[in-house]
C-alpha positions in Angstrom: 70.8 63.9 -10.2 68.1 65.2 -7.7 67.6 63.4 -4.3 65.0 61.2 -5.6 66.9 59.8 -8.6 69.9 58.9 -5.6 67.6 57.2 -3.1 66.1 54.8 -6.3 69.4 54.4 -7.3 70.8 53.5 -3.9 67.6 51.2 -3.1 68.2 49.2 -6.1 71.5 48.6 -5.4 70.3 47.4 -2.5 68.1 44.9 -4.2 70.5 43.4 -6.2 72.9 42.7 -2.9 70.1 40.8 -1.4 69.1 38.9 -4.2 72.8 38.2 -5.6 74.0 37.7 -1.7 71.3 35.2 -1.1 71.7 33.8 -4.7 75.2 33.1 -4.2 75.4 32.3 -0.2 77.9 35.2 0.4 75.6 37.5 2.6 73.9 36.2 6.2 70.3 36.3 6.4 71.1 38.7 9.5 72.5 41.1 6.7 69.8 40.6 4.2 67.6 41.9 6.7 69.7 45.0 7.4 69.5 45.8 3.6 65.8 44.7 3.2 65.3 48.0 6.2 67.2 49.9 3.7 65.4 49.2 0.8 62.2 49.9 2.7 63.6 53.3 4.0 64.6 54.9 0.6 61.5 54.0 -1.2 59.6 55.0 2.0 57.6 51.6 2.3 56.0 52.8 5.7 54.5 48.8 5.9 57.6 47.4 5.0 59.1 49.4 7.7 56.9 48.2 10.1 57.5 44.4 9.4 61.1 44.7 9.2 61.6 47.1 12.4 60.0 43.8 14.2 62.1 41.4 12.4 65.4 43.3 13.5 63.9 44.8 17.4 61.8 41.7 17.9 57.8 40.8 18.4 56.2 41.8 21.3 55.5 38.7 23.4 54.6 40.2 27.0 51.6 38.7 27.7 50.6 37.3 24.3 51.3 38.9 21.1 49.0 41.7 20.1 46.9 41.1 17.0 48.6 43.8 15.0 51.8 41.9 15.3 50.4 38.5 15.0 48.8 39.2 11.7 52.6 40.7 10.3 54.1 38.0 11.3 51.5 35.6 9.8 51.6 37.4 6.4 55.5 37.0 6.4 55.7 33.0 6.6 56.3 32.8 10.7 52.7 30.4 11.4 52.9 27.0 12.4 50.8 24.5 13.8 52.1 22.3 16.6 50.5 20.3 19.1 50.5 21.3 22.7 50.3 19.7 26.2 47.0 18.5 25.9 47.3 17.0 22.6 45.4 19.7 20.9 47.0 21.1 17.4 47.2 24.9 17.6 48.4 27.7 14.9 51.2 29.6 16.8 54.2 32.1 15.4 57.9 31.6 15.8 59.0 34.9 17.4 62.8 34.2 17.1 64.7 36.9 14.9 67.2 35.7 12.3 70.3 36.9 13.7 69.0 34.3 16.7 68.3 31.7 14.6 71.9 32.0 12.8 73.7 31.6 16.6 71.4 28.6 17.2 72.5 26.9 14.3 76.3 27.6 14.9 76.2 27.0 18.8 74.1 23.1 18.5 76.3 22.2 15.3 79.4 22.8 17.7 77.7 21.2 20.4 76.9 17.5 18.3 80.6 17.9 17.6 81.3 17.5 21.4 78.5 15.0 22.6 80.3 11.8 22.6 81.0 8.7 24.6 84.6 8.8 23.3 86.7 9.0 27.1 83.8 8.1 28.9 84.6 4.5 30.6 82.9 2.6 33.9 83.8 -0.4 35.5 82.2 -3.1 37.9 79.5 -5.0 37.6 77.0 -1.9 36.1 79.4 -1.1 33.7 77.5 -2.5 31.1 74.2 -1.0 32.0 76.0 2.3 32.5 77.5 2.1 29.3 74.1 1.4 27.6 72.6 4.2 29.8 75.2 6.5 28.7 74.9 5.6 24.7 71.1 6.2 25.1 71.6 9.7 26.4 73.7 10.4 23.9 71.7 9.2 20.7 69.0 11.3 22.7 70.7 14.2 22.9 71.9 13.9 19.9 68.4 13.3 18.6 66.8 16.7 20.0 70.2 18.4 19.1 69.5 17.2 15.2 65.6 18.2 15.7 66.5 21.7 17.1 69.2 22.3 14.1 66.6 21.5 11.6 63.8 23.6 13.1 65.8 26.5 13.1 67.3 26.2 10.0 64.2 25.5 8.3 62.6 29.2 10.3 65.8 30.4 8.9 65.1 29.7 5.6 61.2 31.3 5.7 62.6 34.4 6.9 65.3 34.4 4.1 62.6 33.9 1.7 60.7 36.5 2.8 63.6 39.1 2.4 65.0 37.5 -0.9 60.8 38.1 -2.3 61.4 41.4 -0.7 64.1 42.5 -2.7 63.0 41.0 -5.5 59.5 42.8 -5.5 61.3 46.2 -4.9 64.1 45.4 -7.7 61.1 44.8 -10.6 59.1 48.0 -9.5 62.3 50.0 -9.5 63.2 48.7 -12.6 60.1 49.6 -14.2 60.0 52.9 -12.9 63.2 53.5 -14.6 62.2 52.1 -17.8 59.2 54.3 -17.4 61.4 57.4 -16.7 63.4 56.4 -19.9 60.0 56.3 -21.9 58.3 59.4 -20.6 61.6 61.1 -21.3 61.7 60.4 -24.5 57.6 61.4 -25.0 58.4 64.3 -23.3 61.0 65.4 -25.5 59.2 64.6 -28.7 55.9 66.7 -26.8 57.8 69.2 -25.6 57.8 70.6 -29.3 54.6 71.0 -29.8 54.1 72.5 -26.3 56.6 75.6 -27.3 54.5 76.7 -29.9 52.0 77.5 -27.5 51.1 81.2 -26.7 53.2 82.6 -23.7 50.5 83.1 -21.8 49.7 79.4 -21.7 53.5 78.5 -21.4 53.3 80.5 -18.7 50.5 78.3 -17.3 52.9 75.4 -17.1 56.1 76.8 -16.0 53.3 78.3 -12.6 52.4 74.3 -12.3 55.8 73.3 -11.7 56.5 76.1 -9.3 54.1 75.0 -7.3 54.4 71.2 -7.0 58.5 71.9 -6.5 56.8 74.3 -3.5 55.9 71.1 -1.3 53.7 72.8 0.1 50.7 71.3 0.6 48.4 74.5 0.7 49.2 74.5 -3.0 48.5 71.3 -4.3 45.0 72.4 -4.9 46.6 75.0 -6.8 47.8 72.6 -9.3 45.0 71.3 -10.0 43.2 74.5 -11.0 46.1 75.4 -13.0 45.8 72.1 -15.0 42.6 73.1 -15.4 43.0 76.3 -16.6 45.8 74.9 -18.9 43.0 72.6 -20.0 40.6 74.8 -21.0 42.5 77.4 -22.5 44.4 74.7 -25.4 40.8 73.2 -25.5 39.8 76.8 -27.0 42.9 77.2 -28.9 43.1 74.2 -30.8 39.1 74.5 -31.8 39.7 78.2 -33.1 42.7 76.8 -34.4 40.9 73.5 -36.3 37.7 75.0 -36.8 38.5 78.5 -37.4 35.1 79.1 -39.6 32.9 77.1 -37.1 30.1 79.8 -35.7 27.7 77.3 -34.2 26.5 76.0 -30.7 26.4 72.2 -31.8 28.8 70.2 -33.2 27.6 67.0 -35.2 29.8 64.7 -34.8 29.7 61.2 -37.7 27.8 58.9 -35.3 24.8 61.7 -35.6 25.1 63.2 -32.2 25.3 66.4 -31.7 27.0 67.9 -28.8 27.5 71.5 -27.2 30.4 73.3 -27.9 29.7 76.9 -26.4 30.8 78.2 -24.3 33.3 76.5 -21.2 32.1 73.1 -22.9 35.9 72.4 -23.5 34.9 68.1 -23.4 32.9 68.7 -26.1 35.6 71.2 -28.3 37.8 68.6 -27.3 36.3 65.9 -28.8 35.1 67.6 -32.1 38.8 68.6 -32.7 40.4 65.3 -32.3 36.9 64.0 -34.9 38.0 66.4 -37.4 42.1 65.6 -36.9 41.6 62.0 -36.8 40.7 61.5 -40.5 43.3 63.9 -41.4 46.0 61.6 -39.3 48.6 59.6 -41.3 48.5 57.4 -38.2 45.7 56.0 -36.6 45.6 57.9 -32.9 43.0 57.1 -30.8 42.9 59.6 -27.8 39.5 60.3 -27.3 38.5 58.0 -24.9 41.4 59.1 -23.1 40.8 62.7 -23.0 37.1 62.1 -21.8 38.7 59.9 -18.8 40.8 62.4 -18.1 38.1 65.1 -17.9 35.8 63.0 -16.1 38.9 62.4 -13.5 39.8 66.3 -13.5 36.0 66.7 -12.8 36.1 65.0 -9.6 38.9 66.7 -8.0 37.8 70.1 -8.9 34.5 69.4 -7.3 36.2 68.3 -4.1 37.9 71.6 -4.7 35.3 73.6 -5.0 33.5 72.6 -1.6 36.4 74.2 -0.2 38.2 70.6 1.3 41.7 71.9 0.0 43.2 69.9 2.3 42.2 66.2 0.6 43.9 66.9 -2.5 47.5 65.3 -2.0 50.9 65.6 -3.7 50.3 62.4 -5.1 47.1 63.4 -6.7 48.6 66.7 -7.8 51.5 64.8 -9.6 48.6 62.6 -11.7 46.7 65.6 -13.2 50.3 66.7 -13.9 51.3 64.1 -16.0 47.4 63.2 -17.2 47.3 66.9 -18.5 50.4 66.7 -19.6 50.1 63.4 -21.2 46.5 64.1 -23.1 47.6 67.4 -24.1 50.7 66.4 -25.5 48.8 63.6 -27.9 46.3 66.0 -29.0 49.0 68.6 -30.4 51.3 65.7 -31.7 48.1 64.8 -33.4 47.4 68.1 -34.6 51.3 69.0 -35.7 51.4 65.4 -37.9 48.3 66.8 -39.6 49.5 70.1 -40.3 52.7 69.0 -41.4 50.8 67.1 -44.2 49.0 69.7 -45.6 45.6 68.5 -44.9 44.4 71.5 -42.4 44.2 73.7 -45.9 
């Protein structure tokens, strides 16, 4: 298992002990939050980070709190409108972290449990107004006690909220990676089949791609993308010598009338008069040539920002799509081509 498969495996573990701990009431808010950072570090959610390093370190209140802060906070539930010493309503944010919350809670529950009258006694001719003073106090105290308890409690449970949506967010796109993992596994193993009875030279095209995107290095992501492209053209030009061995012309007519260019690096256009001529042939009904032109017109763009020489723009991430696009496409085109051969009908 490679360091990528642990950290998903370990964040959604962490997922399901929020959303089981806060299901059940066996794991403090305070904790939830220690996992939520978790979560957020193995999947390398920099924003999550962000939010959660202030809901565990605290918002910055010294003189005000910054804009930046005050809108995470706002997007995470902590808003509320109160009135204040003039009478005027205003939109404020409660800054208190859950772990404070939690000790709130526990110390004013202890602390109704102790204001009482119960021992208190006067005598003389105030006693009575004394006693009445004394009861008022209490009730009062009691009161604001009550008010603080339920305030709390109810920032409390915003802030759990906010970590059980967390975790559940995280836990359905983990999940659907993996299901997605299980599916491409199995297309690639199916695909994979069809790929080794490529020449070696083009194998050898694929087995430089993955060298270089294991590399890491970044100066050779653009080098991925030419080598898809490469890959690209090269299977284009096979599988039309392949499917139209005794076509000689420059223009393809394809059934809607139009006729298209098919010399020399017009590999779209190859392409596309292949999969016509396969289609028809097919037992099932693939339709891949809307894809394969989206896919072109994609691969287009990045080579063009290659070719102005701005290396430095194309990412890993962007490396990894023409990866599996190129893969993907390819892979449909000779499925496509192997079902038709394996019926006889290329004769």
């Amino acid at each position: 298992m490679n360091n990528y498969s642990k950290k998903h495996d370990q964040a959604l573990e962490a997922c399901n002990k929020v959303i089981n701990g806060i299901e059940d009431e066996t794991l403090s808010v305070s904790s939830s939050l220690l996992l939520c950072k978790r979560i957020a570090r193995l999947v390398n959610d920099l924003e999550g980070q962000e939010w959660l390093d202030f809901e565990y370190g605290g918002y910055p209140t010294e003189n005000g709190i910054p804009t930046y802060a005050w809108n995470i906070g706002v997007r995470h539930g902590r808003k509320y409108r109160a009135f204040n010493l003039d009478g005027k309503s205003g939109e404020y944010m409660f800054t208190e972290l859950c772990g404070e919350l939690e000790a709130i809670i526990e110390s004013k529950i202890k602390a109704i449990n102790n204001y009482t009258t119960q021992g208190y006694s006067v005598s003389g001719d105030n006693a009575i107004a004394a006693t009445d003073h004394m009861t008022k106090q209490v009730i009062q105290g009691t009161n604001d006690l009550l008010l603080s308890i339920q305030t709390a409690k109810r920032r409390l449970s915003i802030l759990k909220s906010q970590y059980y949506d967390y975790a559940v967010r995280w836990q359905l796109e983990l999940q659907f990676g993996r299901t997605a993992q299980t599916v491409y596994m199995e297309y690639q193993e199916k695909v994979d089949r069809y790929y080794s009875a490529l020449p070696t030279t083009t194998l050898r095209k694929l087995n430089a791609i993955e060298e270089l995107i294991e590399d890491e290095n970044p100066e050779h992501y653009a080098q991925v993308i030419t080598s898809c492209r490469r890959l690209w053209v090269e299977t284009a030009k096979l599988l039309f010598s392949e499917v139209l061995p005794d076509y000689h012309g420059n223009v393809f007519k394809t059934k809607t009338g139009k006729e298209i260019d098919i010399s020399g690096d017009h590999d779209i256009n190859q392409l596309s008069a292949v999969i016509e001529i396969l289609q028809p042939k097919a037992s099932k009904n693939t339709l891949v040539g809307s894809e394969i032109n989206f896919l072109i017109d994609w691969m287009k763009q990045i080579s063009e920002a290659q070719n102005t020489g701005v290396h430095h723009e194309v990412t890993r991430e962007m490396a990894q799509r023409c990866i599996i696009h190129t893969y993907i496409a390819l892979g449909d085109i000779l499925s496509l081509k192997a079902e038709v051969d394996s019926t006889g009908q290329m004769k």
